[in-house]
N, CA, C and O atoms as a Tripos MOL2 file, in Angstrom:
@<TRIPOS>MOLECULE
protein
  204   203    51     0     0
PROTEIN
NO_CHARGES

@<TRIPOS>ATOM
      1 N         -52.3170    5.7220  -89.1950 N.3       1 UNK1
      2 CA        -53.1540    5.6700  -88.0010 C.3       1 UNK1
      3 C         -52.7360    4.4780  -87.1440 C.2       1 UNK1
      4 O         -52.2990    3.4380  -87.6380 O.2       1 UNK1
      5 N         -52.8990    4.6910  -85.7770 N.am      2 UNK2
      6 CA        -52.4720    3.6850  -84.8620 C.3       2 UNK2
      7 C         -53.1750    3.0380  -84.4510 C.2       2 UNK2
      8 O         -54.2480    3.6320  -84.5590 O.2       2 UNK2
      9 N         -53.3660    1.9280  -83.9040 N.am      3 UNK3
     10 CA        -54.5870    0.8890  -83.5770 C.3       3 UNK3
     11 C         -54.5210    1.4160  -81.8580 C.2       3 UNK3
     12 O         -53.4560    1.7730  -81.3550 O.2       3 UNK3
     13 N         -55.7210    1.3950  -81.1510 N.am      4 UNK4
     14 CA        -55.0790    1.8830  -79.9940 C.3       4 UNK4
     15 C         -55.9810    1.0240  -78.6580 C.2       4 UNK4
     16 O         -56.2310    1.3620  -77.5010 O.2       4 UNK4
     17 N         -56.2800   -0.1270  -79.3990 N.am      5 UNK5
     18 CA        -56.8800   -1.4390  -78.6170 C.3       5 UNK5
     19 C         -55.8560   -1.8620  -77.7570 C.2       5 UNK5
     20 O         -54.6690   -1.9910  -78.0580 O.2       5 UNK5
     21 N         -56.5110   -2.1220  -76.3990 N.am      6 UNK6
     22 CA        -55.3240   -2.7720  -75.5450 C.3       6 UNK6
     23 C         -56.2280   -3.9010  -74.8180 C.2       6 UNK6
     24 O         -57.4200   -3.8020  -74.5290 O.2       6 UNK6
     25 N         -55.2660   -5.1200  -74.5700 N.am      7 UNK7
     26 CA        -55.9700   -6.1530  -74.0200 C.3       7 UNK7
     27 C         -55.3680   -6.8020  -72.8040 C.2       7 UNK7
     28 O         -54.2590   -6.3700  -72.4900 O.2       7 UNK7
     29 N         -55.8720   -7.7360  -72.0730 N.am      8 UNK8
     30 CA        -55.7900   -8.4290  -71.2340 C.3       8 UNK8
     31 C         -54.6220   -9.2630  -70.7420 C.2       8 UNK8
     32 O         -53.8300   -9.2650  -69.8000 O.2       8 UNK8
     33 N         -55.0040  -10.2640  -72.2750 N.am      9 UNK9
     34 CA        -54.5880  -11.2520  -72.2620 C.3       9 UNK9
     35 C         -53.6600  -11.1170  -73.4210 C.2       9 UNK9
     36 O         -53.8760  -10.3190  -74.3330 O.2       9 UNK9
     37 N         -52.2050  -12.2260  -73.3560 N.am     10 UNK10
     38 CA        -51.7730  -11.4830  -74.3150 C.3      10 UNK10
     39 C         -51.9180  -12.1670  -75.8520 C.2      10 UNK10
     40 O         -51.7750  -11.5690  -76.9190 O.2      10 UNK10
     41 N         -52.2330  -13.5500  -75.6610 N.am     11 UNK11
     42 CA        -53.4380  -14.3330  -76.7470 C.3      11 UNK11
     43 C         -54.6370  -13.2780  -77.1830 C.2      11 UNK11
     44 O         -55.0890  -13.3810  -78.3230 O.2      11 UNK11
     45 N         -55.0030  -12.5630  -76.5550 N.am     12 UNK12
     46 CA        -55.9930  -11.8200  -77.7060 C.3      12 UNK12
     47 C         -55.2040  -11.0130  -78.5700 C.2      12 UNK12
     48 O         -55.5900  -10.9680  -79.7380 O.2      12 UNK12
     49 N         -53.8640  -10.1610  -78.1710 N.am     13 UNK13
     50 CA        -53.2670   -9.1960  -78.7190 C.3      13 UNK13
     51 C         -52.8400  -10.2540  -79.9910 C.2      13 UNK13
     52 O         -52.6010   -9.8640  -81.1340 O.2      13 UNK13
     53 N         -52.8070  -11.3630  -79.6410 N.am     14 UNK14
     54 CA        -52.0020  -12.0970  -80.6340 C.3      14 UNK14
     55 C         -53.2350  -12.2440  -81.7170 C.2      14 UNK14
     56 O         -52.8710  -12.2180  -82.8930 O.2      14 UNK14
     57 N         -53.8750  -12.3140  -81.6070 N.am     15 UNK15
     58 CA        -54.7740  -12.6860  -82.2860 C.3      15 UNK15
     59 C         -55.5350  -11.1910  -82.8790 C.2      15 UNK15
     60 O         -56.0340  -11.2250  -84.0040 O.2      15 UNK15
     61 N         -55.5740  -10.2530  -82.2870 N.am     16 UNK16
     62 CA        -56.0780   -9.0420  -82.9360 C.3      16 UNK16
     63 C         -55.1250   -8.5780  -83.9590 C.2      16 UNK16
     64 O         -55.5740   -8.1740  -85.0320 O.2      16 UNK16
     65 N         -53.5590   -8.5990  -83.6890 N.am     17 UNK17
     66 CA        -52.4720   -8.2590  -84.4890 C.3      17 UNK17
     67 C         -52.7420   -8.9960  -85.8260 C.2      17 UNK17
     68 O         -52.5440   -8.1360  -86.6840 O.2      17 UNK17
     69 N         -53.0410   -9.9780  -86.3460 N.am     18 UNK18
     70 CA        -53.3920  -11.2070  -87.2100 C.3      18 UNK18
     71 C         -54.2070   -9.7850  -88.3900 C.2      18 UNK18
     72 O         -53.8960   -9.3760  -89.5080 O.2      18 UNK18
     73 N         -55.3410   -9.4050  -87.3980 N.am     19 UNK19
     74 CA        -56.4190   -8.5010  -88.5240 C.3      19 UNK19
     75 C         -55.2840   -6.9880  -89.4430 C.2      19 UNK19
     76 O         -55.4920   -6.4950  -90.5520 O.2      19 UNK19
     77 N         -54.1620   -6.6420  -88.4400 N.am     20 UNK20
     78 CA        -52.7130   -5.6760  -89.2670 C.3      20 UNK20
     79 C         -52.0720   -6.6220  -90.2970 C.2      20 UNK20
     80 O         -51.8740   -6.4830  -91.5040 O.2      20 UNK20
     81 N         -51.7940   -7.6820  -89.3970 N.am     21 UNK21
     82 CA        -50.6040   -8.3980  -90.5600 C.3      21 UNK21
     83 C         -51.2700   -9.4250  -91.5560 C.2      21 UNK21
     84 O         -50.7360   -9.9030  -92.5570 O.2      21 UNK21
     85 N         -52.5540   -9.6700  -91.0770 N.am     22 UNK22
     86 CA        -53.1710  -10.2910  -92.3440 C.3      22 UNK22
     87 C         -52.4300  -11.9510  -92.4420 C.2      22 UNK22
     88 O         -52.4160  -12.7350  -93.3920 O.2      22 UNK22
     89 N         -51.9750  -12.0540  -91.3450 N.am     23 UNK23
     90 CA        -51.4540  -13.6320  -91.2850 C.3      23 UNK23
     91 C         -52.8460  -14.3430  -90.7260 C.2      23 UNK23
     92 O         -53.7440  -13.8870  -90.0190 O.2      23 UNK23
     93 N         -52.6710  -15.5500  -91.2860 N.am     24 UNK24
     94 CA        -53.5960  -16.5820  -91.7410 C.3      24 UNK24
     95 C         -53.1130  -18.1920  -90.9530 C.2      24 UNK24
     96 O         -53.1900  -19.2310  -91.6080 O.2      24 UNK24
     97 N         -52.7340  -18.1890  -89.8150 N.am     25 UNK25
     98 CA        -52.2510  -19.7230  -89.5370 C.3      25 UNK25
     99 C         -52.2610  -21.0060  -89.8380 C.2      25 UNK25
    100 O         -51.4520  -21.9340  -89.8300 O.2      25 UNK25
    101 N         -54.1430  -20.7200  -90.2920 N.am     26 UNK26
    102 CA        -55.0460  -22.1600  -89.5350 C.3      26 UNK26
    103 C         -55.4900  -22.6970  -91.0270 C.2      26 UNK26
    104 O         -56.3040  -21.8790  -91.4560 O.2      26 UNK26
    105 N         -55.3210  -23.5350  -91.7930 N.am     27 UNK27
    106 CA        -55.9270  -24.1980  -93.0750 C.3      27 UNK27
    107 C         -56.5350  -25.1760  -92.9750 C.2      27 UNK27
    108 O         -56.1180  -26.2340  -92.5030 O.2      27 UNK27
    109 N         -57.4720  -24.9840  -93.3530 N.am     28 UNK28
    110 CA        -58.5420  -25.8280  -94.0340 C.3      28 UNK28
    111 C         -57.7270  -27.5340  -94.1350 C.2      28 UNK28
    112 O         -56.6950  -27.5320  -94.8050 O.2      28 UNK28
    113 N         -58.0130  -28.4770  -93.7130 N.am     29 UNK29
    114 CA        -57.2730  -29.8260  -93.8980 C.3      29 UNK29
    115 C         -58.3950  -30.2520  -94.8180 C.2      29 UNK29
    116 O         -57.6320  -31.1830  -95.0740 O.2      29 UNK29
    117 N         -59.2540  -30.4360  -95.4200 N.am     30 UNK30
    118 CA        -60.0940  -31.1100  -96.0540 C.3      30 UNK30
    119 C         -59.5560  -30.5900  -97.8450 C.2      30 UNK30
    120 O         -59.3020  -29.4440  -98.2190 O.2      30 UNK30
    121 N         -59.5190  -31.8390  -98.6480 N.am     31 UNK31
    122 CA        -58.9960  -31.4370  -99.8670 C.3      31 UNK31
    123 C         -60.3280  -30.2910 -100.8340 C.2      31 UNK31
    124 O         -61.5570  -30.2300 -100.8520 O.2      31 UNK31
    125 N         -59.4130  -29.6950 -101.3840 N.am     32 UNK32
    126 CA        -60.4330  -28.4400 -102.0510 C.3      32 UNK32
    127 C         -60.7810  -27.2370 -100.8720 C.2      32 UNK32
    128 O         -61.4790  -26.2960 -101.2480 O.2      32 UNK32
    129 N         -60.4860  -27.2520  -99.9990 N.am     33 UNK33
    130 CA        -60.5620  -26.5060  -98.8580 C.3      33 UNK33
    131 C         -60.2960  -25.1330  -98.9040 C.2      33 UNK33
    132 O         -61.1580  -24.2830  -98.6820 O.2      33 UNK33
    133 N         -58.8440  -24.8290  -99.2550 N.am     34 UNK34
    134 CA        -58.3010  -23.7670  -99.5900 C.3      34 UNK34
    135 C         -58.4460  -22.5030  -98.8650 C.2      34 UNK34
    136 O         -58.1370  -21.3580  -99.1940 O.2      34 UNK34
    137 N         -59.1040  -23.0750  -97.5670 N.am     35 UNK35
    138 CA        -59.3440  -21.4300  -96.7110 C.3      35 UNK35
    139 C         -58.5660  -21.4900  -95.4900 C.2      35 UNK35
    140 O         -58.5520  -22.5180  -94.8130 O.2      35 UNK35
    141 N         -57.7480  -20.1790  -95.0830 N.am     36 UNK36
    142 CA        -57.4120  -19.8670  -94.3680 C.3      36 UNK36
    143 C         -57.8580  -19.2570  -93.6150 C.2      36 UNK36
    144 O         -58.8450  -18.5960  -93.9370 O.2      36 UNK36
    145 N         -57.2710  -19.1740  -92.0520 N.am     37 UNK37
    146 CA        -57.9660  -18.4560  -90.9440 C.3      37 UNK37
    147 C         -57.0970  -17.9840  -89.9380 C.2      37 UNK37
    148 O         -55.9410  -18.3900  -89.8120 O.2      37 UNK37
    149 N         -57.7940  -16.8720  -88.9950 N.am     38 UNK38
    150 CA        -56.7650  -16.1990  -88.2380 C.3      38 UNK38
    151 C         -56.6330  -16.7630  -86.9680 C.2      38 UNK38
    152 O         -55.5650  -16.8220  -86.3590 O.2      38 UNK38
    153 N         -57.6800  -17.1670  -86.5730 N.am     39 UNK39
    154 CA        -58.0730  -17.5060  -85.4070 C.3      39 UNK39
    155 C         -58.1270  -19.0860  -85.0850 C.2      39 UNK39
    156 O         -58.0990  -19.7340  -86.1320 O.2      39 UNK39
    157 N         -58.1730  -19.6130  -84.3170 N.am     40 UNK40
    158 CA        -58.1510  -21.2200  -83.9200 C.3      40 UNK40
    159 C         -60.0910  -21.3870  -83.5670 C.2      40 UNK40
    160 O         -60.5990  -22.4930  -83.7470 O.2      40 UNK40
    161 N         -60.7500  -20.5020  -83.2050 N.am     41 UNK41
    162 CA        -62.0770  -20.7980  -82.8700 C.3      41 UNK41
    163 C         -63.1620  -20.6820  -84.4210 C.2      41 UNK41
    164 O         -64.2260  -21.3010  -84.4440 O.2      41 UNK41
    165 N         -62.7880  -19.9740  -85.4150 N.am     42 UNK42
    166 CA        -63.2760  -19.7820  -86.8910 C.3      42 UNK42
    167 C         -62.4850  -21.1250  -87.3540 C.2      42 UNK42
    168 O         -63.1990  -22.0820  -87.6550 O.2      42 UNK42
    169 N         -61.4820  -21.2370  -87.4130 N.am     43 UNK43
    170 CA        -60.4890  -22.4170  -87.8500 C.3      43 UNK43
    171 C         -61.8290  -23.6710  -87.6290 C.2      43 UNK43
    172 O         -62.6170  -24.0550  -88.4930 O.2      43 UNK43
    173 N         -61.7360  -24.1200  -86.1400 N.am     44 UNK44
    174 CA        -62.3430  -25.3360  -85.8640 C.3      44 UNK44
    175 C         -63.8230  -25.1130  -86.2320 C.2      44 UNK44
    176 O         -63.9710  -25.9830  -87.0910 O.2      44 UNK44
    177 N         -64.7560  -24.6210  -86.1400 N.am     45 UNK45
    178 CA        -65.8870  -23.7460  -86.6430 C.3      45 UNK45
    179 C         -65.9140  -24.6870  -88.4200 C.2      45 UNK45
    180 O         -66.2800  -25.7730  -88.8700 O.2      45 UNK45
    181 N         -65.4230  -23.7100  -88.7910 N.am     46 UNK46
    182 CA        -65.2220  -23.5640  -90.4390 C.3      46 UNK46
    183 C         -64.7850  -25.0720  -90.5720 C.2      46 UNK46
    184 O         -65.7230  -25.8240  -90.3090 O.2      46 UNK46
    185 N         -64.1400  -25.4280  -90.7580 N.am     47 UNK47
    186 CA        -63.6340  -27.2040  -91.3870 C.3      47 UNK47
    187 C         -64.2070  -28.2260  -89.9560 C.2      47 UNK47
    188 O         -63.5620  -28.7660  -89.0580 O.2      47 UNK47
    189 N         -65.1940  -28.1960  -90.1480 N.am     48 UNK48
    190 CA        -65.9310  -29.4140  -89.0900 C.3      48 UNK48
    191 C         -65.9780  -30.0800  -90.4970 C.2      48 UNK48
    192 O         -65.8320  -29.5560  -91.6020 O.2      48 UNK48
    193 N         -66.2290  -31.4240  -90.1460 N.am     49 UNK49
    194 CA        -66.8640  -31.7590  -91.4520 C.3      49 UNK49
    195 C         -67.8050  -32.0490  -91.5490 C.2      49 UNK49
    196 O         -68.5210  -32.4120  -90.6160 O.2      49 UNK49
    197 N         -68.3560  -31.9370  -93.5950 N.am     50 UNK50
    198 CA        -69.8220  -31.8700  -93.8290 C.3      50 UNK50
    199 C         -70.6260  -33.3430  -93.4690 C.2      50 UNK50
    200 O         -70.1590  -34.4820  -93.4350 O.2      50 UNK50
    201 N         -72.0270  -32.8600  -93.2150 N.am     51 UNK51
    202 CA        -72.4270  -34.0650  -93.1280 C.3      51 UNK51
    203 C         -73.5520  -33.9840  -94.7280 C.2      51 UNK51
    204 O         -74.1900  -34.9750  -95.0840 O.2      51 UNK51
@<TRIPOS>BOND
     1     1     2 1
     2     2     3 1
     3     3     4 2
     4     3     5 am
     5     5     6 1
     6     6     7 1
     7     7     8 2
     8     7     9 am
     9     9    10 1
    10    10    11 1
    11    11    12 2
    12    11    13 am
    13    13    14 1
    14    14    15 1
    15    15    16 2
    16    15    17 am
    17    17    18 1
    18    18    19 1
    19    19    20 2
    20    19    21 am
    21    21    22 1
    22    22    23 1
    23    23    24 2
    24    23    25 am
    25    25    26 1
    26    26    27 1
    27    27    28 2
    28    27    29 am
    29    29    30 1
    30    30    31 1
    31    31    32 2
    32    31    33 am
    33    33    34 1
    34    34    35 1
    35    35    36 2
    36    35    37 am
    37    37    38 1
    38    38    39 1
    39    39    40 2
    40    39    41 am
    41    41    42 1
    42    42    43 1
    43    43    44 2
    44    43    45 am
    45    45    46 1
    46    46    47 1
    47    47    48 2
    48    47    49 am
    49    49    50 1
    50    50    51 1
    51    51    52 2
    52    51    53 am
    53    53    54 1
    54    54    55 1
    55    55    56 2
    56    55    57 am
    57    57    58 1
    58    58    59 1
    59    59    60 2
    60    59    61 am
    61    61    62 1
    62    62    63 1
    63    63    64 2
    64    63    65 am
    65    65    66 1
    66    66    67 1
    67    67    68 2
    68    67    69 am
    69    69    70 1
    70    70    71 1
    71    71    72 2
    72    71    73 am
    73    73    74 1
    74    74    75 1
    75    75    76 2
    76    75    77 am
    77    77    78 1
    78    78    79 1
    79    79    80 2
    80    79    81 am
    81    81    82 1
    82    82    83 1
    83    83    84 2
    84    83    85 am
    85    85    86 1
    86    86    87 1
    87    87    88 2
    88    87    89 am
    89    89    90 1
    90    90    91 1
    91    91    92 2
    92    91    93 am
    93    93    94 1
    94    94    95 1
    95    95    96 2
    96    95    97 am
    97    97    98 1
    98    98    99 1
    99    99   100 2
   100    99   101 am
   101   101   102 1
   102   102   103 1
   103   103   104 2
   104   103   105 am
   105   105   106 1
   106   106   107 1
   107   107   108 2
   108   107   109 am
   109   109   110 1
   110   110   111 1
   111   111   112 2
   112   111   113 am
   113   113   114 1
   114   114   115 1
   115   115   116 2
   116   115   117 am
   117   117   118 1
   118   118   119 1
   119   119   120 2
   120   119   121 am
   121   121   122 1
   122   122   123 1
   123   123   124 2
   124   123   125 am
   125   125   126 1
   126   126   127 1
   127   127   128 2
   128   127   129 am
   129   129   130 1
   130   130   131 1
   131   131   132 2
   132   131   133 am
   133   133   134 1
   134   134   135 1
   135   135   136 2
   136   135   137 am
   137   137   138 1
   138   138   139 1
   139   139   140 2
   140   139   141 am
   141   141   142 1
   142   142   143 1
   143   143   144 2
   144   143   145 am
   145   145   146 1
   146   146   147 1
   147   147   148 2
   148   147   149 am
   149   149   150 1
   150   150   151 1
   151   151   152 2
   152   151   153 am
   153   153   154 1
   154   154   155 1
   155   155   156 2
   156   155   157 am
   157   157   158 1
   158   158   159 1
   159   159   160 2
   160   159   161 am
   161   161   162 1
   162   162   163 1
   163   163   164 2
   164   163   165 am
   165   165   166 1
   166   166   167 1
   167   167   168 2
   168   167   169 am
   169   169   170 1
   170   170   171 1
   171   171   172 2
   172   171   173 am
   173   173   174 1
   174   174   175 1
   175   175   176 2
   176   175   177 am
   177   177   178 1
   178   178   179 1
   179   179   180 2
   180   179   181 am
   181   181   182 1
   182   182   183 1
   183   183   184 2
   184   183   185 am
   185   185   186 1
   186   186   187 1
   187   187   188 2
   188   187   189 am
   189   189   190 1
   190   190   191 1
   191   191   192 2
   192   191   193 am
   193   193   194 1
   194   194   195 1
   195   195   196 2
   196   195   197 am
   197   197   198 1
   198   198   199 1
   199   199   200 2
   200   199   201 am
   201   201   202 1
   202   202   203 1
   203   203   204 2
@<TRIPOS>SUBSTRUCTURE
     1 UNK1         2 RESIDUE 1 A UNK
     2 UNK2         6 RESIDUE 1 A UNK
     3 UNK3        10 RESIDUE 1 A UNK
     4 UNK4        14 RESIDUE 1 A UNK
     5 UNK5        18 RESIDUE 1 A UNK
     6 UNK6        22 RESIDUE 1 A UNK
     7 UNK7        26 RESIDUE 1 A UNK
     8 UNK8        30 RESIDUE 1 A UNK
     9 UNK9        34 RESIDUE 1 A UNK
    10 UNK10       38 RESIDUE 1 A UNK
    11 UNK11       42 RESIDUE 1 A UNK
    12 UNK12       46 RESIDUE 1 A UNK
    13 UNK13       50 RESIDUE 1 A UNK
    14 UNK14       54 RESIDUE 1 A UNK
    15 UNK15       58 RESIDUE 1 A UNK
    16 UNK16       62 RESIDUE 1 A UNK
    17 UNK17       66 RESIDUE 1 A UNK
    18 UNK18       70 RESIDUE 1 A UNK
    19 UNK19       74 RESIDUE 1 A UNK
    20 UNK20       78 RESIDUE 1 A UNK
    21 UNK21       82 RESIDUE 1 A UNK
    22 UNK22       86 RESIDUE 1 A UNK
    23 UNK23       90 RESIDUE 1 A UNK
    24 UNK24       94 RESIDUE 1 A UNK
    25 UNK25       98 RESIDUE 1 A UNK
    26 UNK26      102 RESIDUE 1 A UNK
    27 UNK27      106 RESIDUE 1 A UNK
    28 UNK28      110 RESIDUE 1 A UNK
    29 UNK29      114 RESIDUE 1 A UNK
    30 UNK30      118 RESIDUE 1 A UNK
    31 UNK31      122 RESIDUE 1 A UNK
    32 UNK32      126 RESIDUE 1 A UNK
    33 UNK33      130 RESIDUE 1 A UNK
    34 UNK34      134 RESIDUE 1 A UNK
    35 UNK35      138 RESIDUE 1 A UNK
    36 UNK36      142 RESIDUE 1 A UNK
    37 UNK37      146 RESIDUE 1 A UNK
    38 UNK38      150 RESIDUE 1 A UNK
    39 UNK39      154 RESIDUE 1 A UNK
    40 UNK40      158 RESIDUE 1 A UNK
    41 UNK41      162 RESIDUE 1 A UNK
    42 UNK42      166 RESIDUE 1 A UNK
    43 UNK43      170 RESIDUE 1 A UNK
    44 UNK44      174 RESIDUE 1 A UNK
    45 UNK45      178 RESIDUE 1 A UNK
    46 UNK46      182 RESIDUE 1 A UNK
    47 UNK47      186 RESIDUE 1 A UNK
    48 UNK48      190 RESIDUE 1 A UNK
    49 UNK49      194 RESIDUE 1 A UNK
    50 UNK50      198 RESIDUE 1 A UNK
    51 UNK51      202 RESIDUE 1 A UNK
């Protein structure tokens, strides 16, 4: 089956393609962290740090 989303911009395509290829850019910098992410806005989100 074909994905048949079309976008704008071409940063979203880049970023929707991520959910096919299952690439992961963005890691966690905090030790024990161990999570990856697709996106740069979940990325910064996710590893704020705890208070």
């Amino acid at each position: 089956m074909r994905c048949r989303k079309s976008f704008i911009q071409r940063n979203s395509l880049t970023i929707h393609m991520r959910i096919h290829t299952e690439e992961k850019p963005y890691e966690c910098p905090y030790p024990g962290g161990g999570k990856r992410f697709a996106d740069v806005d979940t990325f910064q989100t996710a590893s704020m740090p705890p208070f």
